[in-house]
N, C-alpha and C positions, 0 to 999 in steps of 0.2 A: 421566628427563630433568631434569636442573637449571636455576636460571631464565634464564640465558644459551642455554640451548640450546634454550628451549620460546620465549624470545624470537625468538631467529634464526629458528625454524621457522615462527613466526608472522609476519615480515615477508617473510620467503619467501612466504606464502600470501596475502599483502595484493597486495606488487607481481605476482605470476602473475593475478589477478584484474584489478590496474590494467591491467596489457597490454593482457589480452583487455578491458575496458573500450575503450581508446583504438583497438583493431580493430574493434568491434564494428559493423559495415553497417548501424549504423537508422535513419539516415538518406537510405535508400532509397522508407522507406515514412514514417519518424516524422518529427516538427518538432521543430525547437529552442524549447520553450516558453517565453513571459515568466515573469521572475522580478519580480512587480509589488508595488509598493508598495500597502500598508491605510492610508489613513489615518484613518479611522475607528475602526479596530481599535485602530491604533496610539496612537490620544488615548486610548482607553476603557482602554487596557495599561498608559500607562508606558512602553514601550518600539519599538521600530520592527520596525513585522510584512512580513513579505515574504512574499507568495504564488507559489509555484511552480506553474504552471497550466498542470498534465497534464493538466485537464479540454479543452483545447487541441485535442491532438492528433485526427488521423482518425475515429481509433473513442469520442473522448471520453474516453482511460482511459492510464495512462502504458503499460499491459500489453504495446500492439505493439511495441514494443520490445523484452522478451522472448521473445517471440512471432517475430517475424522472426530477430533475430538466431541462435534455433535452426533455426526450417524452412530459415535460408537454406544453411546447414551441410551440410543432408541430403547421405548422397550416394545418385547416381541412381539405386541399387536400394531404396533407404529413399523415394525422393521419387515410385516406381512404385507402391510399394505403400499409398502415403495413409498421413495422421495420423489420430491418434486422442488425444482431449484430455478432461479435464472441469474443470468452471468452473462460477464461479456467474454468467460471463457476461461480465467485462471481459477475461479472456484468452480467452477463446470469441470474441470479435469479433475478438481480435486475429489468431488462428489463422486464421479466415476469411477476414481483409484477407489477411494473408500468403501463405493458399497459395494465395488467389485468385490474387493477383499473379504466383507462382510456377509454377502451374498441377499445383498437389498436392491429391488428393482428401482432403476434411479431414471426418472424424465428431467429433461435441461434445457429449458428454454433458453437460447437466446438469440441476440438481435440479431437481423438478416446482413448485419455489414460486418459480422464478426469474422476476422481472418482464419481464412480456411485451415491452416495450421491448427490452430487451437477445437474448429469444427471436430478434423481430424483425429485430434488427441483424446477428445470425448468420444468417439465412435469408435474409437479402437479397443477403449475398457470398458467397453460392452452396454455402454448406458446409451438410451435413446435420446435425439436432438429434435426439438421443434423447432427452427429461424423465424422469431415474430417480432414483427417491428424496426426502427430503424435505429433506435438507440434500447440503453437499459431500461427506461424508465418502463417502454414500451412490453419489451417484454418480459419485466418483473408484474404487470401489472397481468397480463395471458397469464405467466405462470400462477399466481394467486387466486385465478381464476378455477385455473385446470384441476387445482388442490382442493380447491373447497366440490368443486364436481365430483371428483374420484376419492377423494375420502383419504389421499396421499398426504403427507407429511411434507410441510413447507420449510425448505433449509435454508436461511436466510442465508446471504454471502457477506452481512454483515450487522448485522442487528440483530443479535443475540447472543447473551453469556457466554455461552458456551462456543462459540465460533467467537468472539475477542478473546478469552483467555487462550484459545487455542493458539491464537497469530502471537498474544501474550509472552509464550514462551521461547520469540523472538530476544523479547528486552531480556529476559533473563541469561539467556545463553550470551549477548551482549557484555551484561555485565559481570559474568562469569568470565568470562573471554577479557574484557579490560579490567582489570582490575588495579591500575593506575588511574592516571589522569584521563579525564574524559569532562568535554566541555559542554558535547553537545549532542545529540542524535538528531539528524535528517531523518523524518519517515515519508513516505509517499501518501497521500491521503486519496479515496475515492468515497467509499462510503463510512469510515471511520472505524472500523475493525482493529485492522493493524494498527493502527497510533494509539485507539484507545487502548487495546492492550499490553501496548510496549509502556505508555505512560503512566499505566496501574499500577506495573510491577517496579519501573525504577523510578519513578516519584515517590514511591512508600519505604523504598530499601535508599535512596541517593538523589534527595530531593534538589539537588544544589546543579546537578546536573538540567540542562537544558533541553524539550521536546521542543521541535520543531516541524510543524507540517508542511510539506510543499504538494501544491497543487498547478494544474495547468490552467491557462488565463479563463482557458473557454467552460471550467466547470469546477468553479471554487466554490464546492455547496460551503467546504465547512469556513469557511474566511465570512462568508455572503453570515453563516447563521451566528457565527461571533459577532458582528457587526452590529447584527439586528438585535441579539441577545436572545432568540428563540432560532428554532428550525423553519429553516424556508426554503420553496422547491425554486429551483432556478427555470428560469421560461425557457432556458433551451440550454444543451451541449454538445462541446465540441470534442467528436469521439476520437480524434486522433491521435490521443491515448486511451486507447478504447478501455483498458483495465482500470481506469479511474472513472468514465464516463457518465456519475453521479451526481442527480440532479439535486438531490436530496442526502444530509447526513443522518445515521442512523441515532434513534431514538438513547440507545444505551447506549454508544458511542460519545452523544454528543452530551450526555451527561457526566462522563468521566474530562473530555478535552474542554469545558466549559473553563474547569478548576484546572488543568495539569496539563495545555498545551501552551507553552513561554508564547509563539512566533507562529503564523501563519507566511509562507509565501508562494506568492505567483511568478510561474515561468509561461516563459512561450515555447511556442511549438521549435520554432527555430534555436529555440536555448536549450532544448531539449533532445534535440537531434544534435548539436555540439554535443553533448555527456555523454550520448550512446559512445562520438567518438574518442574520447576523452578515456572511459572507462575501455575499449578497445583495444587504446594505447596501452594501458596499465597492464590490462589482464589477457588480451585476446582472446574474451569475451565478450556476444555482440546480446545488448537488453534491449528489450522492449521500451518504447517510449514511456509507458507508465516507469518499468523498471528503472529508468534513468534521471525520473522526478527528482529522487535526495540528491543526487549528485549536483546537478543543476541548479537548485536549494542550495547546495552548497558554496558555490562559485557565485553566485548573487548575495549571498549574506556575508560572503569574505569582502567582495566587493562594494558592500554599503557599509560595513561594520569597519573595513578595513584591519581583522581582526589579524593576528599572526602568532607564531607557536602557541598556537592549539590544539588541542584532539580534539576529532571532529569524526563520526561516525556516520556513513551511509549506508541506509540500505535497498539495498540492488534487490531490488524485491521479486524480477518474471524477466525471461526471458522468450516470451512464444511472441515473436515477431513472423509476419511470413519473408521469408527470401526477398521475394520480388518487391517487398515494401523497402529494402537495405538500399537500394536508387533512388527516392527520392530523399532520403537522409545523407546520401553522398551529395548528392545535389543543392542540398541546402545549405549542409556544412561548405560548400565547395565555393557558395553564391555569397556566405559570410566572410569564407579569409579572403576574397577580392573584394568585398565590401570593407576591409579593415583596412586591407595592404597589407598582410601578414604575409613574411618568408619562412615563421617557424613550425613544422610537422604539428608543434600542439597550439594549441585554440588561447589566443589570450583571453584577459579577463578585460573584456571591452567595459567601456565608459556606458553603454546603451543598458548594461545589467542592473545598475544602480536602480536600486525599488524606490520609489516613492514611498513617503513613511504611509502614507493611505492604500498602499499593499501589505502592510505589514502590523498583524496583532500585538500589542504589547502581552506582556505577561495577565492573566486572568488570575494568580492567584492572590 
């Protein structure tokens, strides 16, 4: 295929994507979330930060989106025999809203270290829980298991059309919402849903605009599969962002962000517990560690790029943190401004942020 032809075939697969975006029913179950100004963020940047605040939605997390817009699909020999899902917890709520609503028996595997909050949240919309294993990989593999046993419907939380156009109408709301200057989107990556969806619809509608994926050090499937130029499983993760905790990026996922993800980058855990309280400050709203990926993404690529007056878009993807995990993120944050010498209430943008350009993907297109 020559590059005209591997072009064409590639805007073929953008606009088939945008469609089903602009179809997609999730707004049955989901909200059209703010896209809200930082200004705090934004003085301590340089630049003007905009918060996309899926922490918002029903289940806390952008996931129902995905999440309905598959179960709503089923058909009624698929929606007889129940779903079957695994998660580390924000598409496991999602599944649960959905078939609740739907009235589809839903099983949800997930990992035995998954914070009981989000346990919770799934047991409380009426879907059933199995705890198996100690990370996702572990128990998407049970789950896939249980579905070919029972004859159940496998809902993937991230590989498949129909769950990426879902998270899809993310970008769209996005860029409906700016419809000025816009430099760049942060998205948080775990198994590639959300990015690939967001980078469908405004690569094909605003291609000048910038995707960017942030991921945490301990489980960069999709940086590791850009590198390599294929998909490859990571030999272990670090689930302490549990909502990203993917060893593996997804198959249709990692076909759209091959061509349309600009920048890949890695945060640490510690850079990442700074965002929770960063964003905090701004909004007095507390995310999830995965939740606080873009922000974090953010403040490291201002920091390497040295960029200034820019729009720069995050999004604040889940908020199911449990309480009692809010102390060792105080304590972290707390171990960094005596590790800086900081006297100011906000977080500078330390010297230790700076990525090495071998964290960082160039543009793929």
């Amino acid at each position: 295929m020559n590059t005209r032809q591997r072009h064409t075939a590639d805007q073929h697969l953008l606009e088939r994507y945008v469609k089903m975006i602009l179809a997609a029913p999730v707004y049955d179950l989901a909200v059209r979330t703010p896209l809200q100004a930082a200004p705090a963020l934004s003085a301590l940047l340089g630049n003007q930060i905009l918060l996309k605040r899926e922490d918002l939605q029903p289940t806390f997390s952008f996931k129902i989106r995905g999440a309905y817009n598959t179960l709503v699909q089923l058909d009624d020999a698929q929606r007889r025999r129940g779903v079957i899902t695994a998660s580390a917890g924000n598409h496991a709520q999602g599944v649960a809203l959905a078939a609740h609503e739907l009235g589809i028996k839903a099983t949800i595997v997930m990992p035995s270290t998954t914070p009981a909050l989000k346990v919770l949240g799934v047991r409380s919309r009426g879907a059933e829980t199995v705890l198996h294993g100690a990370s996702f990989p572990f128990a998407l593999a049970h789950a896939l298991q249980l579905a070919e046993q029972s004859g159940g419907t496998f809902v993937s939380p991230f590989d498949d059309p129909r769950v990426i156009a879902g998270q899809g109408t993310v970008g769209m709301e996005v860029l409906r919402q700016q419809q000025g200057a816009l430099d760049a989107i942060f998205v948080p990556v775990g198994g590639g849903g959300l990015i690939a969806g967001i980078a469908a619809y405004v690569k094909y509608l605003r291609p000048e605009v910038r995707i960017i994926g942030v991921e945490p050090e301990g489980s960069s499937c999709l940086l590791a599969a850009l590198q390599a130029g294929e998909r490859v499983v990571l030999p272990s993760v670090d689930t302490f962002a549990d909502g990203t905790a993917v060893a593996q990026i997804g198959a249709y996922g990692f076909e759209i962000c091959r061509r349309h993800v600009d920048e890949v980058i890695t945060v640490s855990n510690d850079e990442l517990c700074s965002a929770i309280k960063l964003i905090y400050d701004d909004t007095r709203s507390i995310t999830e560690p995965s939740g606080a990926l873009a922000v974090a993404g953010v403040r490291a690529y201002v920091a390497r790029s040295q960029a200034r007056r820019q729009t720069l878009v995050a999004i604040n993807s889940g908020a199911n943190i449990n309480f009692d995990s809010l102390r060792h993120v105080a304590e972290r944050v707390a171990a960094q401004v005596v590790g800086w010498g900081a006297s100011s209430h906000l977080i500078p943008v330390p010297q230790l942020l700076m990525r090495k350009e071998s964290n960082a993907v160039g543009s793929r297109e």
